[in-house]
N, CA, C and O of each residue as an XYZ file, in Angstrom:
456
protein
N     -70.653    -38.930     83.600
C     -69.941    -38.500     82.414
C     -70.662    -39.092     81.213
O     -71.081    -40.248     81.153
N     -70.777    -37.980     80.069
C     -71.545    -38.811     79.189
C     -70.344    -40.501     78.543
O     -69.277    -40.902     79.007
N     -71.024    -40.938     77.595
C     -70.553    -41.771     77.392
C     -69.416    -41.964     76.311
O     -68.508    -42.795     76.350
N     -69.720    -40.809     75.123
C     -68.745    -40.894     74.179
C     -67.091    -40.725     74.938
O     -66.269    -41.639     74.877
N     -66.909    -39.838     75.404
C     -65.097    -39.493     76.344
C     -64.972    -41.311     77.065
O     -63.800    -41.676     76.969
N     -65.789    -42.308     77.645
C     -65.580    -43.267     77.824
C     -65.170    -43.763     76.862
O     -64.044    -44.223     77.052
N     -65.643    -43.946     75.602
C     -65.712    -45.111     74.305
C     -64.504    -44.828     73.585
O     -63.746    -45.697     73.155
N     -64.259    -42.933     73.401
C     -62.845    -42.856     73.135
C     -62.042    -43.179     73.393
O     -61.170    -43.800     72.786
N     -62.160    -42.721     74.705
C     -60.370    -42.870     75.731
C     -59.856    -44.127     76.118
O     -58.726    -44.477     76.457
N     -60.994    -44.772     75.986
C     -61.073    -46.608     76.194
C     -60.306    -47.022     75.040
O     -59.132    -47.374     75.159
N     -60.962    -46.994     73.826
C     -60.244    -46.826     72.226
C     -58.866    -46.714     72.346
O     -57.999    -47.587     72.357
N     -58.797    -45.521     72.433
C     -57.222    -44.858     72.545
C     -55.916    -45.573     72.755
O     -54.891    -45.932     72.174
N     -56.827    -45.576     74.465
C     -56.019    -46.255     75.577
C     -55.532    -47.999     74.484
O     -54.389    -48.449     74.405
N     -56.399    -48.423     74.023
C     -56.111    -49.947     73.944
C     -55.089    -49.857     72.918
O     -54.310    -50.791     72.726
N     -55.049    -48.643     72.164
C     -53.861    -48.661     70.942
C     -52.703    -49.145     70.873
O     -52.266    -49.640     69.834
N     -51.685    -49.028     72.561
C     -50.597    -49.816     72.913
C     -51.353    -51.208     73.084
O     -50.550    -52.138     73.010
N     -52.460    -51.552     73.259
C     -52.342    -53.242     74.105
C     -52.075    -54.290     72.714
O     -52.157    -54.019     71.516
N     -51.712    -55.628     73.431
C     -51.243    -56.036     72.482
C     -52.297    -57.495     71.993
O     -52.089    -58.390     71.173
N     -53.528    -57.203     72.966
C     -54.642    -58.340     72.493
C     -55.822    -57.840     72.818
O     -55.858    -56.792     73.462
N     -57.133    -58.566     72.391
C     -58.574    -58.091     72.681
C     -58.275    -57.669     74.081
O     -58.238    -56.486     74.420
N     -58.070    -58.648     74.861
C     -58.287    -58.662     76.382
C     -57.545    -57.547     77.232
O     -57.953    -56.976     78.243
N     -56.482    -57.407     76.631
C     -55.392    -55.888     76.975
C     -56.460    -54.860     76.625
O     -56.954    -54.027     77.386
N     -56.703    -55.046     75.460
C     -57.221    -53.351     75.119
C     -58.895    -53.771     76.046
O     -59.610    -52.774     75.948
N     -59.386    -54.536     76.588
C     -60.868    -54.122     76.997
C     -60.491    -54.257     78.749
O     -61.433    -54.159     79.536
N     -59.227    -54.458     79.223
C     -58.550    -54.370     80.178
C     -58.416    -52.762     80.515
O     -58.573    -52.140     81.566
N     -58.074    -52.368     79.242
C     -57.288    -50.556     79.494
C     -58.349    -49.847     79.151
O     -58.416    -48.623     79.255
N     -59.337    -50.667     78.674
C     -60.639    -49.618     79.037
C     -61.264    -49.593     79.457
O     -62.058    -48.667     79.292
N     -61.531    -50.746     80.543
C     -62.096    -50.554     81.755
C     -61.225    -49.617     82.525
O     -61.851    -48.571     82.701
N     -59.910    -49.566     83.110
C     -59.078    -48.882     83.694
C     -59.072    -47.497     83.314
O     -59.123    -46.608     84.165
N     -59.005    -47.234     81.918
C     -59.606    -45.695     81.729
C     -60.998    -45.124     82.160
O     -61.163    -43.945     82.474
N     -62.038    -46.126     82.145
C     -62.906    -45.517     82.400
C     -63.037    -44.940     83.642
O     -63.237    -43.734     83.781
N     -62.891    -46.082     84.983
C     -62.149    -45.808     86.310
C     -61.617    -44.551     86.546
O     -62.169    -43.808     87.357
N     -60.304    -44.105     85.761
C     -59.918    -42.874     85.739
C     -60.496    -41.981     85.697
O     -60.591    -41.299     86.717
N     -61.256    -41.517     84.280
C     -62.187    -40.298     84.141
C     -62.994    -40.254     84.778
O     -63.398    -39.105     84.958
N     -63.803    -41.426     85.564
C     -64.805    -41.210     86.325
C     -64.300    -40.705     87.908
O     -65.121    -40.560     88.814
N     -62.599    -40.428     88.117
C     -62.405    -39.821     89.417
C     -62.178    -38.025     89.002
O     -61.936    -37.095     89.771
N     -62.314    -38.017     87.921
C     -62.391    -36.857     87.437
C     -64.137    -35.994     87.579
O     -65.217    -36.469     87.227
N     -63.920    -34.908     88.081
C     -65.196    -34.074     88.436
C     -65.706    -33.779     87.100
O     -65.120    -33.299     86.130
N     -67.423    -34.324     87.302
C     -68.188    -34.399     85.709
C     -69.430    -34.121     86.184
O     -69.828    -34.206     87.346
N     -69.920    -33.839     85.368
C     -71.886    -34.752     85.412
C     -71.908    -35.636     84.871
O     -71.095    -36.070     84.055
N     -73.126    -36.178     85.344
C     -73.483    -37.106     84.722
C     -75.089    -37.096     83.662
O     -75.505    -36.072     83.121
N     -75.595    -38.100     83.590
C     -76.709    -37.912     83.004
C     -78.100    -37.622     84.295
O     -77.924    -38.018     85.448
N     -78.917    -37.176     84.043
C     -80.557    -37.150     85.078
C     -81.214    -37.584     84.168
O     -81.469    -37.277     83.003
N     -81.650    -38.977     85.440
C     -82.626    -39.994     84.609
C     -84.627    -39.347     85.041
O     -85.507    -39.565     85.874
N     -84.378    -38.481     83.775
C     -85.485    -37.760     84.008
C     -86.305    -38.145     82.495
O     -86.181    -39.246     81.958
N     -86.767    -37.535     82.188
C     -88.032    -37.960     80.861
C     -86.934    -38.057     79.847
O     -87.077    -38.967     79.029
N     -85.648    -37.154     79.709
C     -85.040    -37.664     78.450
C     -83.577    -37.493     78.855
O     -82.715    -36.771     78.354
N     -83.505    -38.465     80.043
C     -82.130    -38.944     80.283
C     -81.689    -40.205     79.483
O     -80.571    -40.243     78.968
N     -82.657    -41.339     79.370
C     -82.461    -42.127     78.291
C     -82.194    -42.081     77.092
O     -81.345    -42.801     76.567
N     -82.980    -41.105     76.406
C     -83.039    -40.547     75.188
C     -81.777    -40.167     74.694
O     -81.302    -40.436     73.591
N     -81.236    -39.464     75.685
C     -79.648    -38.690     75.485
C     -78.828    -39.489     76.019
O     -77.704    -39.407     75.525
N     -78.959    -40.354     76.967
C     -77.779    -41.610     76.701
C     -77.675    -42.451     75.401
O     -76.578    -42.869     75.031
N     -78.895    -42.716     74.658
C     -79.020    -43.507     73.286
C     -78.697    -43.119     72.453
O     -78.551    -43.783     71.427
N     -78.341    -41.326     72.597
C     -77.666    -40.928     71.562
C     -76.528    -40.947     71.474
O     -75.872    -41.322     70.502
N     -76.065    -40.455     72.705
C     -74.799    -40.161     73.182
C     -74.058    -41.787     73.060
O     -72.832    -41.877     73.140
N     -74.857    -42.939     72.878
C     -74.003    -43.923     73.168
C     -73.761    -44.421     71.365
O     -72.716    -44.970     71.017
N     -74.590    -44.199     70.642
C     -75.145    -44.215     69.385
C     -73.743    -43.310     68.359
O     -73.380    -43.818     67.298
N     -73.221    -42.230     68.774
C     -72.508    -40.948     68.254
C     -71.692    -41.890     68.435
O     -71.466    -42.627     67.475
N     -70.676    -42.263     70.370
C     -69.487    -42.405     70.761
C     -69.757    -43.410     69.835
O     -69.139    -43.075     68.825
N     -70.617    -44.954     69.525
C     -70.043    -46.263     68.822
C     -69.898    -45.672     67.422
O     -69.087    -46.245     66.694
N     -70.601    -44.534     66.886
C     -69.970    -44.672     65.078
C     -68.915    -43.970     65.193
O     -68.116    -44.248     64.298
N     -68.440    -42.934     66.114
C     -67.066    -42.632     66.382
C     -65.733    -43.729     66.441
O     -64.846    -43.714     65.588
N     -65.760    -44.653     67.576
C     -65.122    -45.587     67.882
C     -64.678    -46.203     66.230
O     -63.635    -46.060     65.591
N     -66.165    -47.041     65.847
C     -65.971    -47.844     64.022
C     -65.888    -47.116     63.298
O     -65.589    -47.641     62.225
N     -66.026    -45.662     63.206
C     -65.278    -45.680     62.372
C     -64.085    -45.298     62.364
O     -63.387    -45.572     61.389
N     -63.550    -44.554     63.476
C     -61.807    -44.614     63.791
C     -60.863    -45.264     64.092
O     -59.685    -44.935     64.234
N     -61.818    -47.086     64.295
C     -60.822    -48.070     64.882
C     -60.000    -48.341     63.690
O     -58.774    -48.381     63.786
N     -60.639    -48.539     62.523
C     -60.102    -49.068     61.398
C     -60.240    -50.940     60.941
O     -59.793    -51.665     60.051
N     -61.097    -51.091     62.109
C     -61.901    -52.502     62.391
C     -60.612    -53.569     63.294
O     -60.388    -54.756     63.052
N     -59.955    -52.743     64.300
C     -59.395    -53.215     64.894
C     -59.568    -53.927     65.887
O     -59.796    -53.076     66.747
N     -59.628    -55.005     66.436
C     -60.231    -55.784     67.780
C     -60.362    -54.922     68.985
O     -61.262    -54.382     69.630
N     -58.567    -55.075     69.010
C     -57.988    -54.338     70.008
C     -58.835    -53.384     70.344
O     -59.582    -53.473     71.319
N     -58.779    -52.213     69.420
C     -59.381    -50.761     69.936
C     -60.799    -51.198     69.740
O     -61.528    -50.294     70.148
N     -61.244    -51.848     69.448
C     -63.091    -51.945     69.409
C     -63.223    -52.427     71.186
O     -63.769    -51.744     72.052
N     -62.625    -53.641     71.368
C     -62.595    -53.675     72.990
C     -62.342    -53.039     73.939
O     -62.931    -53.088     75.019
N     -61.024    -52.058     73.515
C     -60.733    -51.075     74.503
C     -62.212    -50.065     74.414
O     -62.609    -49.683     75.514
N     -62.902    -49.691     73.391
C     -64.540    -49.462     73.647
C     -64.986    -49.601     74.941
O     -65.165    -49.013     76.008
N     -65.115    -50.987     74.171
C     -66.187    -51.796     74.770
C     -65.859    -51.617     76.378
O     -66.857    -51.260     77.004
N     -64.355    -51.836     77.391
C     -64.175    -51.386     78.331
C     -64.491    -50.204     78.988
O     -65.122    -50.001     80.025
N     -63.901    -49.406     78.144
C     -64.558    -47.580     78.271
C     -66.026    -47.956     79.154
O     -66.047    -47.862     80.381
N     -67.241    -48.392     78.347
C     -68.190    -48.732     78.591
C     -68.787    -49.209     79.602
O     -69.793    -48.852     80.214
N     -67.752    -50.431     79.776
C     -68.199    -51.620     80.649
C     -68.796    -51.512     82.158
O     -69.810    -52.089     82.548
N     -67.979    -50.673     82.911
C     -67.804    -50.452     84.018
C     -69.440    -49.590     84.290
O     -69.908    -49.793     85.411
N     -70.139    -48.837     83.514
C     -71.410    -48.269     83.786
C     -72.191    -49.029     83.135
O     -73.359    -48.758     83.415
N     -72.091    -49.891     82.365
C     -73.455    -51.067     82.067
C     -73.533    -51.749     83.347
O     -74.464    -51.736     84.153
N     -72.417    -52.346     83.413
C     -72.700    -53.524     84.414
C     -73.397    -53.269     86.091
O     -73.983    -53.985     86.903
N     -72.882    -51.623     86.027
C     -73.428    -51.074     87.174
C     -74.511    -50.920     87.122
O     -75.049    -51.192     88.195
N     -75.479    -50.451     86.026
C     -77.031    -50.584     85.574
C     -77.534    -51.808     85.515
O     -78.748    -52.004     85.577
N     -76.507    -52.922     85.366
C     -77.789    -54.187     85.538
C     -77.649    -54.305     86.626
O     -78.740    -54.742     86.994
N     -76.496    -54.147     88.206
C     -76.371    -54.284     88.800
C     -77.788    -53.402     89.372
O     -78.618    -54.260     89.674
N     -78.335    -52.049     89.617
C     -79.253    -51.437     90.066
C     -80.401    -52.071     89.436
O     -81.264    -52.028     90.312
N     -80.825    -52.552     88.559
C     -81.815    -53.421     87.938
C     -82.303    -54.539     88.352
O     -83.486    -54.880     88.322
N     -80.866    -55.476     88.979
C     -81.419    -56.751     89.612
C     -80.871    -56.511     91.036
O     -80.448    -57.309     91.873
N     -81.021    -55.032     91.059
C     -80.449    -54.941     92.941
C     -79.522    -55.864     93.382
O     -79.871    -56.822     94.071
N     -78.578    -55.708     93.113
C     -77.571    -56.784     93.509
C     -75.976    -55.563     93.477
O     -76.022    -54.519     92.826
N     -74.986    -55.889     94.111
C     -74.102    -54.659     94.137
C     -72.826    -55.921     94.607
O     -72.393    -56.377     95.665
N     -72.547    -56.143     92.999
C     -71.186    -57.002     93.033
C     -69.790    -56.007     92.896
O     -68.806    -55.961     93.635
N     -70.107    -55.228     91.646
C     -68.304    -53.629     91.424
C     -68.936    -52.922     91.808
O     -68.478    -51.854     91.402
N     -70.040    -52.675     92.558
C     -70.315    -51.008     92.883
C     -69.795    -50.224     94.194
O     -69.782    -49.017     94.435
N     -69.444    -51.138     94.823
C     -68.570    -50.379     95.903
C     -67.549    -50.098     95.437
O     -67.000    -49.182     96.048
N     -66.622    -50.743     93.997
C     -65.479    -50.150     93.568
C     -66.279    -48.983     92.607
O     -66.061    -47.865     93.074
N     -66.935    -48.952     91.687
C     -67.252    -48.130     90.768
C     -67.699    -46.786     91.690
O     -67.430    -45.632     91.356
N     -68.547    -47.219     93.103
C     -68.788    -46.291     93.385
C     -67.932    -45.348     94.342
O     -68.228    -44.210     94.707
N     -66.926    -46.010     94.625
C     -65.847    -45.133     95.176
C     -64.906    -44.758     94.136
O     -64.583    -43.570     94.169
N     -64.496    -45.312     93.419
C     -63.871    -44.252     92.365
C     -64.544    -42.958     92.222
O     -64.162    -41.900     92.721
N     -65.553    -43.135     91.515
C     -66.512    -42.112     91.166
C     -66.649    -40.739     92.010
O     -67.414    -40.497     92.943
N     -65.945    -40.140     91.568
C     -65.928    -38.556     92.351
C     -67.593    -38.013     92.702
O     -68.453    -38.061     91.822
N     -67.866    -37.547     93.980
C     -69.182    -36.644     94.235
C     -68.585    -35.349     93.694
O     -69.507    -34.823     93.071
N     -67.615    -34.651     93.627
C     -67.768    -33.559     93.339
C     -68.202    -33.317     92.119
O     -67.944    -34.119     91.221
N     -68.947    -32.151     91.874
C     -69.457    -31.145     90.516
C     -68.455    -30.686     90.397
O     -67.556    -30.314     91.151
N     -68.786    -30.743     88.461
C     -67.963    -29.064     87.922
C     -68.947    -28.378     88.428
O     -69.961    -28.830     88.958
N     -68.448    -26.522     88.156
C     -69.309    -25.382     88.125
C     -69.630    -25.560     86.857
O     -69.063    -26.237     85.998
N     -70.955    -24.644     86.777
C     -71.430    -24.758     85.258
C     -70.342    -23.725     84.272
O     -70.517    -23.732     83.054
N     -69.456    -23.034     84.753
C     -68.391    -22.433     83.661
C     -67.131    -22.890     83.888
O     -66.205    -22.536     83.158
């Protein structure tokens, strides 16, 4: 899934919490969610990076500038997020501490392309 629908819904989500740690709590937990939801993802092909840097670049001036410079919802972000960074350093230093959870959440099924 690209990344901005993470950074939102993470956001969102933290709007009820009632501290940093609530809202980057409920966005890790959102992210979890959408990711059992059938998506694509990115292909790390010549400009799969490229379009994650954007895509991650859009969702953060989205987030600041709709938080209103709120903790809360800047963490609930940052949760949105969390759960696919950590899985990338995890494939980086080969090591697989949440990826048996991240990766069973994570739906195999495709959308169709319509």
């Amino acid at each position: 899934m690209v990344a901005t629908p993470h950074l939102l819904v993470g956001a969102a989500g933290a709007l009820k919490a009632r501290s940093a740690t609530g809202g980057l709590a409920i966005g890790v937990l959102t992210h979890l969610a959408l990711d059992a939801v059938p998506h694509s993802d990115y292909r790390w092909g010549a400009l799969g990076g490229l379009a994650l840097a954007a895509d991650l670049a859009a969702g953060t001036l989205a987030v600041c500038r709709l938080s209103g410079r709120s903790e809360v919802v800047l963490a609930g972000a940052l949760g949105g997020a969390l759960p696919d960074a950590v899985r990338l350093a995890e494939r980086a230093l080969g090591i697989t501490l949440t990826g048996c959870v991240h990766d069973t959440i994570h739906t195999d099924s495709r959308p169709s392309a319509w």
